[in-house]
C-alpha positions in Angstrom: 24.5 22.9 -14.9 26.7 20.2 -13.2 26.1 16.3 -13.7 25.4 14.2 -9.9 28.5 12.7 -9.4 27.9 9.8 -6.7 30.4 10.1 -3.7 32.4 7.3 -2.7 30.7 6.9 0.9 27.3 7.6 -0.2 27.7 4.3 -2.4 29.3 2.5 1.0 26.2 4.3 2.7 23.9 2.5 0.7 25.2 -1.1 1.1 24.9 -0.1 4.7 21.5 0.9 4.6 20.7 -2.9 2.5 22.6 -4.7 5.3 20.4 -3.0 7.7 17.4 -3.6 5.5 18.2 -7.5 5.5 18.9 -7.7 9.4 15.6 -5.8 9.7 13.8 -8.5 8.4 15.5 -11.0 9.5 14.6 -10.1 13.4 10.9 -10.1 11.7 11.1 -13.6 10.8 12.7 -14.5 13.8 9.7 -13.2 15.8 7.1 -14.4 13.7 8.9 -17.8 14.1 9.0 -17.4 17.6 5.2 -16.7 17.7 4.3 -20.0 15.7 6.6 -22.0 18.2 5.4 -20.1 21.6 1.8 -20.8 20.7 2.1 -24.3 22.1 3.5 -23.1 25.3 2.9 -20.7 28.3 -0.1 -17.7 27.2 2.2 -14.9 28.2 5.4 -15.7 25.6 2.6 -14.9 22.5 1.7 -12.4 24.3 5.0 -10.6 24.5 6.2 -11.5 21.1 3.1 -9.4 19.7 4.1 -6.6 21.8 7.3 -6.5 20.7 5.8 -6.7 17.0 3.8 -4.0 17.7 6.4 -1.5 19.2 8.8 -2.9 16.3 6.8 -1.9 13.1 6.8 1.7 13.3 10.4 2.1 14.8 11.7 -0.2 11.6 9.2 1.9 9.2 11.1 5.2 11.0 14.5 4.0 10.5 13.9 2.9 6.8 12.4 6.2 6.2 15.0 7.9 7.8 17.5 6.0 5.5 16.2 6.3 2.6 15.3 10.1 2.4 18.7 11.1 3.9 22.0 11.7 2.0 19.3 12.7 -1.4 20.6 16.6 -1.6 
């Protein structure tokens, strides 16, 4: 039987995949914050934003997914 040794890049990986993480959400904020301030001006920048939101979720669900069941053999 043989003990999981972790590899030197699948630690590296992981900060990687938290640095991601954090400019994931991050771009979230950013949006929402856009939202709040675009209320107050033309209907269509709102609009957009929550498109953008919309499209955004899943792909960023996908990608964490992605990263944290890859690299687990």
């Amino acid at each position: 039987m043989t003990i999981w040794k972790p590899k030197k890049e699948l630690l590296l990986g992981t900060k990687w995949k938290f640095a991601v993480l954090i400019l994931l959400v991050a771009m979230f904020a950013l949006l929402i914050k856009l939202l709040v301030i675009s209320l107050s001006f033309d209907p269509i920048v709102p609009i957009i934003i929550v498109l953008l939101l919309i499209i955004l979720v899943p792909v960023t669900a996908f990608i964490v997914e992605l990263f944290f069941t890859t690299g687990h053999t």
